[in-house]
Residue, then its C-alpha position, 0 to 999 in steps of 0.5 A: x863833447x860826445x853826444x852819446x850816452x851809456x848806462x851800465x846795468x846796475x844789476x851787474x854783478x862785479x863777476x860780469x863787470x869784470x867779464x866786461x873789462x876783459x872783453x874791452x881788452x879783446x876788442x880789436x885794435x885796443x890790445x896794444x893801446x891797453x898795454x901803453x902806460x898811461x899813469x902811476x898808482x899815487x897812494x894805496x891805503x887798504x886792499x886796491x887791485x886792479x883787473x886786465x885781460x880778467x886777472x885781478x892783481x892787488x896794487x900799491x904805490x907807484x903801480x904803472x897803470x894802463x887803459x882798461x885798467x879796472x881799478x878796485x878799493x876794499x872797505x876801508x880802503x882809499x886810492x889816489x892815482x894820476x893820469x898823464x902828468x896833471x889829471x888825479x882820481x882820487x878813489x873812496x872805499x868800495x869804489x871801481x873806476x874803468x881807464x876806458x880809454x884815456x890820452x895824456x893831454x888829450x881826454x878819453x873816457x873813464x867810467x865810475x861803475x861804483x862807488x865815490x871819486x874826485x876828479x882834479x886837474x888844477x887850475x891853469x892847465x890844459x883843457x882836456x875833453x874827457x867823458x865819465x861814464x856813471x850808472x845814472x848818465x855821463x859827466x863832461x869835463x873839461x878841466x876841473x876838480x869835482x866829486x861825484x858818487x854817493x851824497x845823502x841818499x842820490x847820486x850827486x856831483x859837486x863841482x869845486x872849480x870849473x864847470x862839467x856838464x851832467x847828462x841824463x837822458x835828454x836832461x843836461x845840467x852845467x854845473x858850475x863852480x860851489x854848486x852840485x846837483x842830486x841825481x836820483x838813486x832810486x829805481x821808481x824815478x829812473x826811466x828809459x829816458x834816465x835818472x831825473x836830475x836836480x836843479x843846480x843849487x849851491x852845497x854848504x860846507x857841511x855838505x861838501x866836507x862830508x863828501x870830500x871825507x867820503x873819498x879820504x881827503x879830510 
C-alpha cells in the first residue's frame, strides 16, 4: 500500500488540469511509457475525449487507451473502459479520470479529478496493488468493485465486494463489502490534515441503486 498522499486543488480549473496532464507527459522516462497500450475504450455514449501531450481528441468505442490518458464525459455522457484484460472504470457524466500510471496485472495509480466511477475487477482474479488518487484523499485497492464520487451531498464510497482502504490525512478507513462511507465535500471541514470521514456503515438498496444509476449502470 503507498503511504503517500495526494490532494489535487479543487480550484483548478479544467484549462490547468489539462496543463497538469501535459506535463506528466514530459516528465522524463514516462514519454515512452505514456505511448504503451495499456486498454481499450468499451462504450462511449454522448461526448467522451481523451487529452495527451495537451491535445483533446473526442473518443468511441474501441478507442486504444494509454497512460496519461486524461479521459473526459460531457453531460449526459457515459464511458466504460477496460485496463489490462480484467480491470473496468466505468465513468459518470461530467466525470475526468487521469491513467497515471497503470500496469496490466500489476496496479498503478489512477486519479478520479471529477465527478463519479466504478471500479470492477471480478471476483477471483489477480490481486492488483493499485491507488486512486481523489480530491479528498486516496483509496486503496486490491481487487474489487466499488463506486466512489458524488453520494448525497459528500464525497462517498461504496464497496460491492471486496475491501478498500480509504485514506484522508491521518484517518484511514477499511471499508468492506455492503458498506460505504461519507467523506465530507464541504470546504469548512476540510483542513491541511484532510476531509473528515464517516464511520463505515452499511448503504441500503435505495442508496446504492442511486449511485450505480449516477455512472449508467441501471
Amino acid at each position: 500500500m503507498h503511504d503517500k498522499v495526494f490532494y489535487i486543488n479543487k480550484g483548478l480549473t479544467r484549462r490547468q488540469t489539462l496543463g497538469l496532464a501535459g506535463a506528466l507527459v514530459l516528465s522524463p522516462g514516462l514519454s515512452a511509457f505514456a505511448e504503451e497500450m495499456i486498454g481499450k475504450v468499451l462504450e462511449a455514449q454522448g461526448a467522451v475525449s481523451k487529452v495527451q501531450n495537451n491535445v483533446e481528441t473526442r473518443i468511441k468505442t474501441g478507442a486504444p487507451l494509454s497512460n496519461n490518458d486524461l479521459l473526459s464525459t460531457g453531460d449526459r455522457s457515459f464511458a466504460s473502459v477496460v485496463l489490462g484484460s480484467d480491470t473496468k472504470i466505468t465513468m459518470g457524466s461530467n466525470t475526468e479520470v487521469l491513467l497515471d500510471s497503470f500496469l496490466a496485472e500489476q496496479g498503478g495509480t489512477l486519479e478520479l479529478v471529477s465527478g463519479d466511477m466504478v471500479f470492477d475487477r471480478p471476483e477471483g482474479t489477480p490481486k492488483i496493488d493499485l491507488t486512486i488518487r481523489t480530491t479528498f484523499g486516496q483509496i486503496g485497492v486490491r481487487g474489487t468493485k466499488f463506486f466512489t464520487g458524488r453520494s448525497r451531498g459528500n464525497f462517498a464510497v461504496f464497496v460491492e465486494h471486496g475491501l478498500v482502504e480509504v485514506r484522508s490525512g491521518a484517518t484511514i478507513r477499511k471499508v468492506a463489502s455492503g458498506e460505504g462511507v461519507d467523506i465530507a465535500s464541504d470546504a469548512k471541514t476540510r483542513s491541511l490534515f484532510g476531509a473528515e470521514v464517516s464511520e463505515t456503515k452499511k448503504w441500503g438498496k435505495g442508496r446504492i441503486e442511486e449511485a450505480y444509476k449516477s455512472v449508467g449502470l441501471m
